[in-house]
C-alpha positions in Angstrom: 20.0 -73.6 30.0 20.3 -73.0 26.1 16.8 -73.6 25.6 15.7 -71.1 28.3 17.8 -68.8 26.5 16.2 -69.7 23.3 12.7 -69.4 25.0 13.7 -65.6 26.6 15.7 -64.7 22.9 12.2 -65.5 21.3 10.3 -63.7 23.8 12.0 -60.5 23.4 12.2 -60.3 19.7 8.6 -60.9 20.0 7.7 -57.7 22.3 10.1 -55.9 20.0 8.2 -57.0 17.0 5.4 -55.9 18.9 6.9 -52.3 20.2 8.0 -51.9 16.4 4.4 -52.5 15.3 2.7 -50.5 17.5 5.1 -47.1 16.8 5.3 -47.2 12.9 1.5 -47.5 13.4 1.3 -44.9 16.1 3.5 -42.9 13.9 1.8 -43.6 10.6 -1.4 -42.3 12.0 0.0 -38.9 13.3 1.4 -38.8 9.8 -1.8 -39.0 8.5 -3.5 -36.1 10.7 -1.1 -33.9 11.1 -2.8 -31.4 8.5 -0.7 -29.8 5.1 -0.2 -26.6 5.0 -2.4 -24.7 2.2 -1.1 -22.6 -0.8 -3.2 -19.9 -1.0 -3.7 -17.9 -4.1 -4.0 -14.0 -3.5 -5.5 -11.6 -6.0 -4.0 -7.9 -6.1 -6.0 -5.6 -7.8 -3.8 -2.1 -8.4 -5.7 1.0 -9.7 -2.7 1.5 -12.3 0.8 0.4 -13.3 1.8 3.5 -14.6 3.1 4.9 -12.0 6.0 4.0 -10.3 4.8 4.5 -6.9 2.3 1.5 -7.5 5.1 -0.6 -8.9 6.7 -0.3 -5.7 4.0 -2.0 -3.9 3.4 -4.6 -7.2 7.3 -5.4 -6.4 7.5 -5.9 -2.3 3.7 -7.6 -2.7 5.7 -10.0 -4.9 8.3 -10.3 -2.3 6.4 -11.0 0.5 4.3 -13.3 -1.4 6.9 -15.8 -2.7 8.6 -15.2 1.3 5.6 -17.3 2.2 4.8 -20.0 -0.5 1.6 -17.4 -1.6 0.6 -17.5 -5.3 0.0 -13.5 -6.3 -2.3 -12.8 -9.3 -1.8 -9.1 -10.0 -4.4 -7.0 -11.8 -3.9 -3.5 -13.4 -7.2 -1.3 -13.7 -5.6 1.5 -15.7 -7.7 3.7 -13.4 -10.7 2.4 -15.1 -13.9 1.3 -11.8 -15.4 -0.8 -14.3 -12.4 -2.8 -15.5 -11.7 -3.2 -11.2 -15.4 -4.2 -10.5 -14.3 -6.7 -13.4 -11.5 -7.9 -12.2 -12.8 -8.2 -9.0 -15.2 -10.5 -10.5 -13.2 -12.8 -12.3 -10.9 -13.4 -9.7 -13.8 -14.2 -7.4 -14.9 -16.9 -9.7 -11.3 -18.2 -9.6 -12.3 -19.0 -6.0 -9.2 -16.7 -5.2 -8.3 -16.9 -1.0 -7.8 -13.6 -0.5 -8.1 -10.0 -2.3 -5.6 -7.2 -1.7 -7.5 -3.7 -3.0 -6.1 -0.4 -4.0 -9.4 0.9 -5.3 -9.5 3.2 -8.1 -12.8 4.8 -6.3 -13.8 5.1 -2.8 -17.9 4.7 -4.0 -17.7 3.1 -7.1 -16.1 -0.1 -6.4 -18.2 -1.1 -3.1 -20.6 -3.1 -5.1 -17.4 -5.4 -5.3 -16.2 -5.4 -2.1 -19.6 -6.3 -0.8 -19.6 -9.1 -3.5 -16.2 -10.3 -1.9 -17.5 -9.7 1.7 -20.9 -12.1 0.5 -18.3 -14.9 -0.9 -16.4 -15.1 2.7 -13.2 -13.8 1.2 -11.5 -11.5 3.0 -10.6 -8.2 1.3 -7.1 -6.1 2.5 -6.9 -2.5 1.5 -3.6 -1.2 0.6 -3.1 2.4 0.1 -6.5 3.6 -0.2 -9.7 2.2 0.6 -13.9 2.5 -0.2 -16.5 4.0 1.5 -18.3 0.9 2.0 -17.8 -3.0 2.1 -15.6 -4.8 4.5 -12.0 -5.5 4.8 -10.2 -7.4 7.8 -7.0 -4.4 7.4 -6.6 -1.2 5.6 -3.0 -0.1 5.3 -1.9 3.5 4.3 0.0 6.4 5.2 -2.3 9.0 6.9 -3.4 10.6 4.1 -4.9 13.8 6.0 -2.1 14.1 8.4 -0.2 13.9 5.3 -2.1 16.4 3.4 -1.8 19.3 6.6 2.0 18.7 6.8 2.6 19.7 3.3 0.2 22.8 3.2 2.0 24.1 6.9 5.1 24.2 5.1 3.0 26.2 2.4 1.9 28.7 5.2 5.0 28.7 7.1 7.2 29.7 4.1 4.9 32.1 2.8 4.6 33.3 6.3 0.4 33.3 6.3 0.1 35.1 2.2 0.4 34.3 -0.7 -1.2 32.5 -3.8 -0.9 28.9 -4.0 -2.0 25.8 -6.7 -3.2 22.6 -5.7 -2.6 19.6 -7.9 -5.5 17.2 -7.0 -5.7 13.5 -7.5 -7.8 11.0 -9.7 -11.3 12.2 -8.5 -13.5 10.0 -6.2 -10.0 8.1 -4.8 -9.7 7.9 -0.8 -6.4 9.3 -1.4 -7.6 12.6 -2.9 -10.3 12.9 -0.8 -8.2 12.6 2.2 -5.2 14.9 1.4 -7.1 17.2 0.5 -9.2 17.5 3.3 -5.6 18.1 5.8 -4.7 20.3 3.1 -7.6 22.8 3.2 -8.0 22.3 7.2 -4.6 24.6 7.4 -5.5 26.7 4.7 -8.8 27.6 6.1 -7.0 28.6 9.3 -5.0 31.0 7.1 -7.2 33.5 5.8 -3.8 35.2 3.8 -3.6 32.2 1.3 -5.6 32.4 -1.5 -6.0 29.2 -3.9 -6.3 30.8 -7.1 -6.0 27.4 -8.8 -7.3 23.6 -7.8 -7.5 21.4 -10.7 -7.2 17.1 -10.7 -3.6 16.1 -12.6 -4.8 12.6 -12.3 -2.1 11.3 -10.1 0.1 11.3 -13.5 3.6 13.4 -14.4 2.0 14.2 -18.0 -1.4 15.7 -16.5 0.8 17.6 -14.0 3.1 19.4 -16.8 0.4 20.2 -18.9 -2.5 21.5 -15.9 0.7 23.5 -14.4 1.8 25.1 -18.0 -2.2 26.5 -17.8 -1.5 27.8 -14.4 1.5 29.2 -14.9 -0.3 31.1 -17.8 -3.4 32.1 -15.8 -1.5 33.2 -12.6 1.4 34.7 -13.1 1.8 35.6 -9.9 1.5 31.6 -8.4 4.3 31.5 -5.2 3.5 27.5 -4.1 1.9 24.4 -5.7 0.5 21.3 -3.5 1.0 18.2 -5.2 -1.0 15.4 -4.4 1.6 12.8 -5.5 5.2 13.0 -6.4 4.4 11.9 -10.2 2.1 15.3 -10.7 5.1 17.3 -8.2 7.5 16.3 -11.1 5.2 17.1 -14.2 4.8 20.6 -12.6 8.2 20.7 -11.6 9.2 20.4 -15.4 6.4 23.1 -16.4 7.8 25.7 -13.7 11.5 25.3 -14.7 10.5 25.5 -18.5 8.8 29.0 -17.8 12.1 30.1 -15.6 9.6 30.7 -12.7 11.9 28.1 -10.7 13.1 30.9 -8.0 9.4 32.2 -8.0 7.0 29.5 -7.1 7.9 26.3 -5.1 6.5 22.9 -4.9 4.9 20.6 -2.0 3.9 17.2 -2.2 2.9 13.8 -0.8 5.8 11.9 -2.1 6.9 8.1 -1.8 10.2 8.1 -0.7 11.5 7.0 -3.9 15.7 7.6 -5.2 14.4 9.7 -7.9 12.1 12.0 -5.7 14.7 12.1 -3.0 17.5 13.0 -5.6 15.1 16.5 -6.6 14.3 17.8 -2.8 18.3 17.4 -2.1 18.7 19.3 -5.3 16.2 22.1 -4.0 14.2 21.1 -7.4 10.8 20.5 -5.1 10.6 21.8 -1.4 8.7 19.5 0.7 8.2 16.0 0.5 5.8 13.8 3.2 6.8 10.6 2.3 5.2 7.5 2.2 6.4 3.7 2.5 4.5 2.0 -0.4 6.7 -1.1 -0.2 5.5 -1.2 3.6 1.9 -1.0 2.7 1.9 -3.9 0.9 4.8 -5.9 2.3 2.4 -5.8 5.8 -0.9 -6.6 3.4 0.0 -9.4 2.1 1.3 -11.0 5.6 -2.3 -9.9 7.3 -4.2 -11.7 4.5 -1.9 -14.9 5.6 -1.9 -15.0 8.9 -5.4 -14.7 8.7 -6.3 -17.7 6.4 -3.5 -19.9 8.2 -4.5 -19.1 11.9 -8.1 -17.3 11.6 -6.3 -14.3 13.6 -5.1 -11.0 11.7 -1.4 -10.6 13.1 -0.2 -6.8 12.1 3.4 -6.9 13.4 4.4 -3.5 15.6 7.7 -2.2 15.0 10.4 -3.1 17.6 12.1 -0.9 19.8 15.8 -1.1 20.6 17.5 0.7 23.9 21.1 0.0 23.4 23.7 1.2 26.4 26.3 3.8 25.3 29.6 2.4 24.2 32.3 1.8 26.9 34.9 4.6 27.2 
């Protein structure tokens, strides 16, 4: 009897030994194909840092990158094509996974893209785009949408006359291009305003002080400015308030939603602002470029709705 225990003892201890052998195995070889994640290293090429607006979307790009294990190299063109093209270049030979764009020039810098688009890396645009080349997402505001809001208020306030200013942008960007074109769509309905100045203020505060302070000069008799940006809205801002012609002429712009820009149209310092969601922009950029790479299928999450039931009484 004990040695047919013995006999069954050994038996089992064997199958075990067997059971044991066969799982750690089983288990070492889905340990060895279940695949690692990649990092992936994004390039972010920025048309300037000088500018808060575009330190906004440096910041939440940032964010969203270290959110999902992404390494962010971040480029500053100082509004230069060339120095883009460059760095577009250089970060291509870094064999780079993905390039996030906010081209300083809708023509110039498609040589580049097209460069990218040859080298199988995909390319996201974030706040403006080019006129050629690929990209897998392009994420903005609606620039000409945009644009036409600011110049109705324009009409409305003036009620259909008067003379107004527009501040342009850095010339050849998507973003000028674009709000200008809703701009002069209204104003071309509205035979009564007459744009007695259009001059670029380079998307900067210090170009918009010192293009307004010739206006002011020139046409005495200015009642609104259009603003492309909030940085050139401020600048003239600061120009129109220096000449006491605060009560006389108003300002409109495309803004980006910022404390300090909010702080000036509840202080009645500018009159309109559309605003924009920089942080947004490139928040949803940098999560397209991943979920791209990591699945092969661009994900762009849609806002969620919530219906909530009124509160017992």
């Amino acid at each position: 009897m004990i040695e047919k225990q013995k006999g069954c003892l050994a038996i089992t201890m064997a199958i075990t030994a067997l059971v044991l052998t066969v799982w750690t195995g089983s288990a070492r070889a889905q340990t060895e194909t279940i695949p690692v994640a990649k990092h992936y290293t994004f390039g972010m090429l920025l048309s300037t840092l000088n500018n808060p607006y575009f330190v906004s979307i440096k910041k939440a790009a940032q964010s969203e990158a270290k959110n999902l294990g992404v390494s962010l190299l971040i480029e500053d063109a100082n509004n230069s094509s060339a120095t883009q093209t460059n760095q577009i270049n250089t970060l291509l030979a870094r064999k780079v996974d993905a390039l996030l764009v906010n081209p300083t020039n809708a023509k110039s810098l498609i040589p580049a893209i097209r460069k990218a688009n040859a080298a199988h890396v995909p390319v996201v645009f974030i706040d403006r785009k080019t006129d050629g080349g690929k990209a897998i997402a392009y994420f903005a505001s609606d620039n000409v949408a945009a644009g036409a809001l600011a110049c109705k208020y324009i009409v409305n306030r003036l009620h259909g006359k008067g003379n107004v200013a527009i501040l342009l942008g850095i010339p050849g960007a998507s973003a000028t291009n674009e709000r200008s074109v809703g701009c002069d769509r209204v104003f071309a309905r509205n035979k009564g305003i007459k744009i007695v100045a259009r001059q670029t203020a380079k998307f900067s505060r210090q170009d918009g002080l010192t293009v307004m302070r010739d206006i002011l000069i020139a046409h005495p008799t200015l009642n609104a400015v259009y603003a492309e940006n909030g940085q050139m809205a401020i600048g003239a801002m600061h120009a129109i308030e220096a000449a006491g012609k605060q009560k006389d002429v108003f300002i409109t712009m495309i803004g980006s939603g910022s404390a300090e820009q909010t702080d000036l149209i509840r202080e009645g310092h500018i009159a309109l602002s559309v605003a924009q969601q920089p942080g947004v922009m490139a928040a949803m950029g940098v999560e397209a470029a991943y979920n791209k790479l990591a699945s092969g299928m661009l994900f762009v999450p849609v806002p969620l709705k919530i219906d909530q039931a009124p509160k017992a009484r």
